[in-house]
PLY file of the C-alpha trace (Angstrom):
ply
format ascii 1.0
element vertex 99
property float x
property float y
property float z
element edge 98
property int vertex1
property int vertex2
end_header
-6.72 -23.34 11.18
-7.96 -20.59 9.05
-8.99 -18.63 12.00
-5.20 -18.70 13.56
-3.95 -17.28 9.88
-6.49 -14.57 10.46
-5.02 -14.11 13.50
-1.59 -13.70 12.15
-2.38 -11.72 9.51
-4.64 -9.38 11.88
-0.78 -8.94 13.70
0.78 -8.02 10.89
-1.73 -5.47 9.51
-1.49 -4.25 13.23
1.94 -3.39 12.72
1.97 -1.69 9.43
0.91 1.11 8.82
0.49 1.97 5.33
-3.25 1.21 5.74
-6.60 1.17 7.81
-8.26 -2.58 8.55
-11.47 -3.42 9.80
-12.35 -6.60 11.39
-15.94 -7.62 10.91
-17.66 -10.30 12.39
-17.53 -13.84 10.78
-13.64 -14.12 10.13
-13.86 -11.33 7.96
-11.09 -8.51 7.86
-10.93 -5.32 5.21
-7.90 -3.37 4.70
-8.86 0.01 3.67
-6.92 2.21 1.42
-6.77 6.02 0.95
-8.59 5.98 -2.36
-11.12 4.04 -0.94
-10.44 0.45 -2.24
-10.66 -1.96 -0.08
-9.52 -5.89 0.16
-11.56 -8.28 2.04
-10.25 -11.78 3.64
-12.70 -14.14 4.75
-12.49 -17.36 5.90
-15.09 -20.03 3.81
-15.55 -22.89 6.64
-17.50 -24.91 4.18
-14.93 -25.52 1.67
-11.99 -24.69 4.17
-10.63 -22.06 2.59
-9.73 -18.30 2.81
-11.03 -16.30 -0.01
-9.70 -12.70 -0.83
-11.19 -10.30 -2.98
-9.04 -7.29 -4.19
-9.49 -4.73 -7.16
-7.61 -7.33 -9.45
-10.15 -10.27 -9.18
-10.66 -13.00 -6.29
-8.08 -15.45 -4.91
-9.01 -19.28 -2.70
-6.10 -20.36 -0.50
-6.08 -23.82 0.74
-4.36 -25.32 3.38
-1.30 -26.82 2.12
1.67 -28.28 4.87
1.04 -25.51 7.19
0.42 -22.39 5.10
-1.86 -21.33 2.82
-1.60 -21.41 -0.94
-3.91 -20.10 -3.82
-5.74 -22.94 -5.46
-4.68 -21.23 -9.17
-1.35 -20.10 -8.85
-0.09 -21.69 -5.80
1.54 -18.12 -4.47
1.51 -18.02 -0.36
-1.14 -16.10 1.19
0.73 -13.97 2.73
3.22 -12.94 -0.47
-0.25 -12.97 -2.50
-1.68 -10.07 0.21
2.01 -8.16 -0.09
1.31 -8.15 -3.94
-2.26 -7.31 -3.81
-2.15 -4.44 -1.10
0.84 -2.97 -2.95
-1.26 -2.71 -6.09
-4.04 -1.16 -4.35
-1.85 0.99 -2.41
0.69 2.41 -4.75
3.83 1.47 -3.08
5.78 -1.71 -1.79
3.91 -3.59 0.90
5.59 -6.49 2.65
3.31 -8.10 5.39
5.17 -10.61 7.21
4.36 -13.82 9.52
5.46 -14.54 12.49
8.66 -16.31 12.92
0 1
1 2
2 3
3 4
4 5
5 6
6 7
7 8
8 9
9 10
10 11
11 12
12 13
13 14
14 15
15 16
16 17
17 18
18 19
19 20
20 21
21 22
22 23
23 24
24 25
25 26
26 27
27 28
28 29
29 30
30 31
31 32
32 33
33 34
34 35
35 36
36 37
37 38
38 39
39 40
40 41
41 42
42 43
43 44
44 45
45 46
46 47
47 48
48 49
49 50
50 51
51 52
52 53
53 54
54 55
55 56
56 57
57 58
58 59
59 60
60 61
61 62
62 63
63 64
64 65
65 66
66 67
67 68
68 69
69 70
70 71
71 72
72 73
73 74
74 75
75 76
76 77
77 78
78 79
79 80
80 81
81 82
82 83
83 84
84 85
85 86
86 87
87 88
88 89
89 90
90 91
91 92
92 93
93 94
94 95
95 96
96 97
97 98
């Protein structure tokens, strides 16, 4: 499961372009930013998670009725990545899922 939402969000980094990503071996992608700041998603198959880190701090997202939802605030995955790569970035980001 967490490797399809890597998928997705994989095709939606694919079709912005407001910044470089990297995928690395593992489940891992890193979206790159001009300054040089750089998030990292990873997928945690022992607790069944995805984990981001970002400048602000670290983020778990659990599996929830088909998405994925941080374990502290309970924001969407994908909303939580708009937020975070806009902070990094400088400017609105809105990374969307399919459908």
């Amino acid at each position: 499961m967490a490797d399809a939402a890597l998928a997705e969000l994989e095709e939606a980094l694919a079709a912005s372009d407001l910044f470089d990503y990297e995928v690395k071996p593992g489940g891992v992608l890193e979206l790159v930013f001009d300054d040089g700041s750089r998030i990292v998603v990873n997928r945690h198959g022992a607790a069944r998670e995805i984990w981001v880190a970002a400048r602000s701090g670290g983020f778990h997202f659990a599996p929830r009725e088909g998405r994925w939802i941080d374990t502290r605030s309970g924001e969407e995955l994908f909303t939580a990545l708009s937020r975070l790569a806009g902070e990094q970035a400088g400017e609105a980001v809105a990374l969307r899922r399919r459908g």
